[in-house]
N, C-alpha and C positions, 0 to 999 in steps of 0.2 A: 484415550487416543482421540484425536482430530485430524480430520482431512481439510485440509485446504483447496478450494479452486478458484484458480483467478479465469475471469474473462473480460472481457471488453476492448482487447489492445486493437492496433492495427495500424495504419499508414494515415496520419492526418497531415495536414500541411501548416507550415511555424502560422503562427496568429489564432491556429484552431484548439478544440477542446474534446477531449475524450472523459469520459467516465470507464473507471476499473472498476470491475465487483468482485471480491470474495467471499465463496459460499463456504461456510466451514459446516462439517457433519457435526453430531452428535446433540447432546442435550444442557451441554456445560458451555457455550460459548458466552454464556454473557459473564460466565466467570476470569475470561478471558483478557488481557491489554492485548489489544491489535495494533500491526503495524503493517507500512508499506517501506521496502527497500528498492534498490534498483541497481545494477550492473550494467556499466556496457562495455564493448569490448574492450579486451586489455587495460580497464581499470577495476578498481576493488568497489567491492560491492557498500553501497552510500544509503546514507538512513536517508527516507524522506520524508514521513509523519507517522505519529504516532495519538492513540487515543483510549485513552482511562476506559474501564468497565461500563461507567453509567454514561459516558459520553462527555464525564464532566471536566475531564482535562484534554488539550490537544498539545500536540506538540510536533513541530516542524523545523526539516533540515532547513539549513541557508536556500539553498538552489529552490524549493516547495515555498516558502513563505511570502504571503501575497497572490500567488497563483493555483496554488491547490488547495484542497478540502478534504478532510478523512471524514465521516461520518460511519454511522452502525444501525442496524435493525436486529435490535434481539430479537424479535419476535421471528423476522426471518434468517437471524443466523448469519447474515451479511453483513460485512463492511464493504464500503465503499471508498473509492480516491478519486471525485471530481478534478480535473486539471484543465484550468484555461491559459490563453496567453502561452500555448507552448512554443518550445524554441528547438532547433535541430539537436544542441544539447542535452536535450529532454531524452532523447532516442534513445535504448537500453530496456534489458530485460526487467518487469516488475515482477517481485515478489510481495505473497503475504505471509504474514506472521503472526503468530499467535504465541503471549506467552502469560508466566503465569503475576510479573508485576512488571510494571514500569520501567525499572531499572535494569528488568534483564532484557525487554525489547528493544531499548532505545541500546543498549551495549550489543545490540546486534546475535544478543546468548538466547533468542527466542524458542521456545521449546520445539514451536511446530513451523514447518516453513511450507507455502505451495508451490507448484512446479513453475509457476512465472507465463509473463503473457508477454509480446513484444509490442514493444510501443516504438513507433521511427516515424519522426520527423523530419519532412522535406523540407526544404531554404527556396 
């Protein structure tokens, strides 16, 4: 079992940059593919990046590429979602995710999901 916790969201203004963190419990996260998603309201919930085990693949939605970062700290059981250049579009719930390859996080089938952090961007 893994817990997920997201923090870092908040209220920044378009042009600004936020960093997300997720702390995942347990002793098995580096066995983990981590991802970030996002929802806002009344649209369906959108991949935004994704990141291999060892750090050694990344992988990002359309709206994320050029502007965010997924990064990891096995040692501290963290992933991170650096985001600069945000845009009022950017606004919506983050989630993270933990799963057990590649193909089931980036299909959105992620084993473990956390309770999401809000992130909103003013214009």
């Amino acid at each position: 079992q893994v817990q997920l916790v997201e923090s870092g969201g908040g209220l920044v203004q378009a042009g600004g940059s936020l960093r997300l963190s997720c702390a995942a419990s347990g002793r098995t996260f580096s066995s983990y593919v981590m991802g970030w998603f996002r929802q806002a309201p009344g649209k369906e919930r959108e991949f935004v990046a994704a990141l291999s085990r060892s750090s050694g693949s990344t992988y990002y939605g359309d709206s994320a590429k050029g502007r965010f970062t997924i990064s990891r700290d096995n040692a501290e059981n963290t992933v991170y979602l650096q985001m600069n250049s945000l845009k009022p579009d950017d606004t919506a719930v983050y989630y993270c995710a933990a799963g057990s390859s590649t193909l089931i996080v980036l299909g959105g089938r992620a084993n473990y999901w956390g309770q999401g952090t809000q992130v909103t961007v003013s214009s």
